[in-house]
ZAMARGU-4260 file (C-alpha; in steps of 0.2 Angstrom, whole numbers, plus 5000, padded with zeros to 4 digits):
<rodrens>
0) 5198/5299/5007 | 5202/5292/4989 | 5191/5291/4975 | 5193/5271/4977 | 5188/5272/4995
5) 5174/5283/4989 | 5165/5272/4975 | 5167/5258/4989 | 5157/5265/5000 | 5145/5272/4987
10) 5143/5253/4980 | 5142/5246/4997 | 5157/5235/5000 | 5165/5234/5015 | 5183/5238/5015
15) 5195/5222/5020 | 5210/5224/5033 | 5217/5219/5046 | 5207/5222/5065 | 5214/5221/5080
20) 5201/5204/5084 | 5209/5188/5100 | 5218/5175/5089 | 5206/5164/5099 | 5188/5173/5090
25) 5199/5171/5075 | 5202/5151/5078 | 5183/5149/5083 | 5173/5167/5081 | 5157/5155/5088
30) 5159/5154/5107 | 5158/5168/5121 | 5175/5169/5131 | 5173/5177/5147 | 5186/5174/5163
35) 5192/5159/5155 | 5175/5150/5151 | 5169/5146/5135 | 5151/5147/5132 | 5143/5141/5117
40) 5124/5146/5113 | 5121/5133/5097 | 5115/5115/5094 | 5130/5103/5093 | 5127/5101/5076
45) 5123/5119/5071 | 5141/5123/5079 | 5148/5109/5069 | 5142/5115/5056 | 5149/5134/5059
50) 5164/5127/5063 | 5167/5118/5049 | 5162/5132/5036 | 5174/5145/5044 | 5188/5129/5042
55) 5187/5131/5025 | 5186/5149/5025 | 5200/5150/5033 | 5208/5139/5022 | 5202/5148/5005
60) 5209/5165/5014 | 5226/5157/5018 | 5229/5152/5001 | 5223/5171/4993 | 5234/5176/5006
65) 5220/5188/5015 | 5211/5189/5033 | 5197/5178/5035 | 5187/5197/5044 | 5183/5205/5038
70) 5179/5197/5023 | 5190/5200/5007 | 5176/5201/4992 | 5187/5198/4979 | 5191/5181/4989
75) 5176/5180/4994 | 5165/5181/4975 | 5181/5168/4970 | 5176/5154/4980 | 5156/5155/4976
80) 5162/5155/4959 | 5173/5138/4964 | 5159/5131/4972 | 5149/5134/4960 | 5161/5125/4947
85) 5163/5109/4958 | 5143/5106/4957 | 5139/5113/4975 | 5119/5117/4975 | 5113/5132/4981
90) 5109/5127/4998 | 5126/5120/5002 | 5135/5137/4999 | 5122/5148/5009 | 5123/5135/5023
95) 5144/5130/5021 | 5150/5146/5017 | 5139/5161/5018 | 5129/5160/5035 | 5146/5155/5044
100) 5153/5171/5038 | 5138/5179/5042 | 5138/5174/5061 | 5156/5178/5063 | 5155/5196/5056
105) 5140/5199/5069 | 5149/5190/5085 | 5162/5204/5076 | 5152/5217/5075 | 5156/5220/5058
110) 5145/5223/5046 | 5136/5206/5036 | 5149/5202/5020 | 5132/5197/5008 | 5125/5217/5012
115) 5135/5225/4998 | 5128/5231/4983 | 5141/5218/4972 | 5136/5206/4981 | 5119/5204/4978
120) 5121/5209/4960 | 5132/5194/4957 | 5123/5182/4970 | 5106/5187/4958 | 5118/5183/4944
125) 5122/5166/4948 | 5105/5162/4955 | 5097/5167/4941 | 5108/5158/4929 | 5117/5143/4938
130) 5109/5140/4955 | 5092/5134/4959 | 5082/5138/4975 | 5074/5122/4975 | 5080/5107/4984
135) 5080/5087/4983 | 5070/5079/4996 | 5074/5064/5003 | 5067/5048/4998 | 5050/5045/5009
140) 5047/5031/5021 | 5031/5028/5020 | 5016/5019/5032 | 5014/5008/5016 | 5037/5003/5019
145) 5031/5001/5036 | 5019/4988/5032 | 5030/4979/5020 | 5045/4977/5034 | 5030/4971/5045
150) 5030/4954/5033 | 5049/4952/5031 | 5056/4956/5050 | 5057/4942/5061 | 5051/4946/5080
155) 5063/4935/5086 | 5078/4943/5077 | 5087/4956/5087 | 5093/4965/5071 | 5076/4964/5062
160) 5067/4973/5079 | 5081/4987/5080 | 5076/4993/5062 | 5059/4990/5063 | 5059/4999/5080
165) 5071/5012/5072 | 5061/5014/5057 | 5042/5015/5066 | 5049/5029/5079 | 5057/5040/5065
170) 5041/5039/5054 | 5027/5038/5071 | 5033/5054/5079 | 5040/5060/5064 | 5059/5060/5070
175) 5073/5070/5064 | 5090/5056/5070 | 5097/5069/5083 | 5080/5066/5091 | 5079/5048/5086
180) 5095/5045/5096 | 5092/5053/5110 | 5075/5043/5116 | 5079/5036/5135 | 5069/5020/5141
185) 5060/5030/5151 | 5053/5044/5139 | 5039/5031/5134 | 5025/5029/5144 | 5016/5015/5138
190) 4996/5016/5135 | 4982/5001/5139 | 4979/4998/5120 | 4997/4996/5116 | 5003/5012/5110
195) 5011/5024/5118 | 5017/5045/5122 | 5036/5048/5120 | 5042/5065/5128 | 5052/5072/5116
200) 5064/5082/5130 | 5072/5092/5116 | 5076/5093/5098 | 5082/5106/5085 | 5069/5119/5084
205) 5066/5117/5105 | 5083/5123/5113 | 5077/5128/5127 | 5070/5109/5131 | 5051/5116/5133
210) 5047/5098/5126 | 5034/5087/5116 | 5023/5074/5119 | 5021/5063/5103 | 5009/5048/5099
215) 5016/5028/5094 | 5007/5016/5086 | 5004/4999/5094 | 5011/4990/5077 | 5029/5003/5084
220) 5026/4998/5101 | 5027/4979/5097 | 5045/4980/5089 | 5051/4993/5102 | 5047/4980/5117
225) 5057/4965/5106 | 5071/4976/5102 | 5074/4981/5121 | 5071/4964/5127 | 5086/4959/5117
230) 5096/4975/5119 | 5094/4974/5138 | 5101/4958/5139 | 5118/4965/5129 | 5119/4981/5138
235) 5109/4983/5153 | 5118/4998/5159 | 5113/5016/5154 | 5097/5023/5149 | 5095/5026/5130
240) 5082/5017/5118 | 5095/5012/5106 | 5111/5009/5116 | 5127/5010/5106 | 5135/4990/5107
245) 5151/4996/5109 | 5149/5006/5125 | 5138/4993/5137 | 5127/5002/5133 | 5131/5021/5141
250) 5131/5027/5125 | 5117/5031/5112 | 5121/5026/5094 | 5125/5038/5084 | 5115/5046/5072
255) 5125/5041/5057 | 5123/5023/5064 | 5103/5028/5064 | 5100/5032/5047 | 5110/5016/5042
260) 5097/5008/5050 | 5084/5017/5040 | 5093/5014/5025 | 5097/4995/5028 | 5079/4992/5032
265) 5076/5000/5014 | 5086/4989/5008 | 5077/4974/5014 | 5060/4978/5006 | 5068/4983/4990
270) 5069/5003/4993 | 5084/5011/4987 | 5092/5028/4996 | 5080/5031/5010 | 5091/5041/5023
275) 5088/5047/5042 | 5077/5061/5037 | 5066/5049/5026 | 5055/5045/5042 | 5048/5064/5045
280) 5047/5066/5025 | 5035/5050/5023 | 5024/5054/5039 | 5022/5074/5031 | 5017/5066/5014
285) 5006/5052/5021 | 4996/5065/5032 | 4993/5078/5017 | 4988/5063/5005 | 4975/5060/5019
290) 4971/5079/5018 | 4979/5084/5033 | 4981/5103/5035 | 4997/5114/5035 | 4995/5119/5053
295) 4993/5102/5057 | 5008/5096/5048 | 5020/5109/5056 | 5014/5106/5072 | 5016/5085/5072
300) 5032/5088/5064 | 5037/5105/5074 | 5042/5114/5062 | 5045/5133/5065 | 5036/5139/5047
305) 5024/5131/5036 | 5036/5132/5022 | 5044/5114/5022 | 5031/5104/5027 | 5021/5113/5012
310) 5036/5107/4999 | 5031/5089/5007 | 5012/5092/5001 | 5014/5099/4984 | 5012/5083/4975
315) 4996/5079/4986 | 4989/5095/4983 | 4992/5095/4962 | 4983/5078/4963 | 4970/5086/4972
320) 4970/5101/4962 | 4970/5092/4946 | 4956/5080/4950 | 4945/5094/4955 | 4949/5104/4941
325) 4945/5090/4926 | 4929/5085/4939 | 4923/5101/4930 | 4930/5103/4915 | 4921/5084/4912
330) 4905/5090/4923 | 4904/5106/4911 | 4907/5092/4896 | 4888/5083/4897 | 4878/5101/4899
335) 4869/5104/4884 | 4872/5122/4877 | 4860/5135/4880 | 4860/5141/4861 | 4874/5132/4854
340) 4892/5134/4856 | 4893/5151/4858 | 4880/5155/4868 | 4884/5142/4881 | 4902/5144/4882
345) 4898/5164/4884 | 4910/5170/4868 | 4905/5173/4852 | 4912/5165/4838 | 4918/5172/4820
350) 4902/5174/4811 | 4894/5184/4824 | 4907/5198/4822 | 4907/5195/4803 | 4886/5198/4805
355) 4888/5213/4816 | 4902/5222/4801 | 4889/5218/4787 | 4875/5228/4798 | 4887/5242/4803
</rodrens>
């Protein structure tokens, strides 16, 4: 074994070259071959998203001249630092780059290219020094929006009910669009006073379609009915809530057409940038305003961890926090000393020392 082959492994990188891997897991190292099927175990858009991060991998390794697995780290530390220089954020390089390469070295059976000593060294690095871990967070939508598009939608406009209906779902049962989309006619159930319980078949943390029952407002309700009686008339075949208009109707729009609903209905009430995931933010930050719980949040919202609905609640909980703490600080204000400053702020001050030297 050579000495370089040697401080290698005492460093812990992984040593490139070529393996003997089916051109086919090369081309697309996220799908299970087996007797001439092809069986894919991710979300659509979680396989996009693979897909299109080991693209450019492939890409950056064709130009360096290298295999794309294992992972060459020379090439590999190269394009974090040309990510890096083109402005990506932290996220979008763990999520683009990093966590395809980590799926395709396991489905490999390799070992995981960001487990080496250098690696971590230099990821430390640039995360100390250049990449934050904290995120931007999507402009809210808001009950208070929701009001505001009740005064300027007309009822008896087919556009105007589609974003109001659109916009009410998304922030009632706190949609992401994937799930927004996929709403059939008869996943509501309509209740005596006007609302209603959607059955949410499936969504991004419930692959395995166990389902969820969510509550929508009346005020929803009453745009939701307006917007079908005019879509049903345009497209009365298929099933979906929000029928694509050029499909008759056997096809749901899409979910980029979705959140250019969101952000057209934004635009009407003066509200710049709001965004398909503008809906869940608004409904997370409305519910901890009112003092909602964290258990409560992730379970309306159905997030696997507390951790994101918790960034939703941090400016509701420093108003919270604030207010209580200068509540005291202005309670403690009015009391009256005990036996003066000192003595009721339980320190002494200079001249009590100064007395205690002179005795001593």
């Amino acid at each position: 074994m050579s000495a370089e082959m040697s401080m290698n492994e005492r460093i812990g990188l992984m040593p490139a070259g070529p393996l003997s891997l089916p051109a086919a897991f090369i081309a697309d190292p996220f799908v299970s071959r087996i007797e001439g099927h092809v069986l894919d175990g991710y979300a659509p858009r979680t396989l996009a998203g693979l897909r299109a991060g080991w693209r450019a991998w492939c890409a950056a390794c064709d130009e360096a001249g290298t295999d794309p697995l294992p992972v060459d780290e020379r090439v590999l530390l190269s394009e974090i630092h040309r990510r890096v220089l083109a402005g990506q954020s932290r996220s979008t390089i763990e999520t683009a780059l990093l966590f395809p390469l980590r799926v395709a070295h396991k489905r490999a059976g390799l070992p995981s290219p960001t487990g080496s000593v250098l690696f971590a060294d230099l990821w430390k690095k640039l995360c100390r020094e250049r990449l934050r871990a904290r995120q931007g967070q999507a402009q809210a939508l808001s009950e208070w929006h929701l009001r505001e598009l009740d005064g300027v939608l007309a009822i008896d406009r087919p556009r105007d009910c589609l974003l109001a209906a659109v916009c009410g779902l998304a922030y009632d049962a706190l949609l992401r669009v994937s799930e927004l989309v996929a709403i059939e006619q008869g996943h509501l159930a309509r209740e005596r006073d006007g609302s209603a319980l959607l059955l949410l078949q499936r969504s991004k943390t419930d692959q395995e379609g166990q389902g969820a029952v969510l509550a929508i407002r009346a005020e929803t309700m009453r745009w939701v009915d307006a917007h079908l009686a005019f879509a049903l008339r345009r497209a009365p075949e298929g099933p979906w809530l929000f029928p694509s208009p050029h499909h008759d109707g056997r096809r749901a729009i899409s979910t980029r057409q979705a959140a250019n609903l969101i952000l057209e209905a934004g635009r009407r009430i003066g509200v710049q940038g709001l965004s398909g995931h503008s809906g869940r933010v608004g409904a997370a930050q409305d519910m901890a305003n009112a003092g909602a719980s964290l258990p409560l949040m992730q379970r309306q919202g159905r997030w696997k961890s507390a951790k994101q609905p918790a960034r939703y609640a941090e400016a509701a909980d420093a108003r919270t926090s604030a207010k209580a703490r200068f509540d005291l600080i202005r309670q403690a204000g009015h009391k009256v000393p005990a036996t003066g400053d000192a003595a009721g702020s339980g320190m002494a001050d200079a001249s009590t020392f100064a007395g205690l030297r002179s005795k001593a």
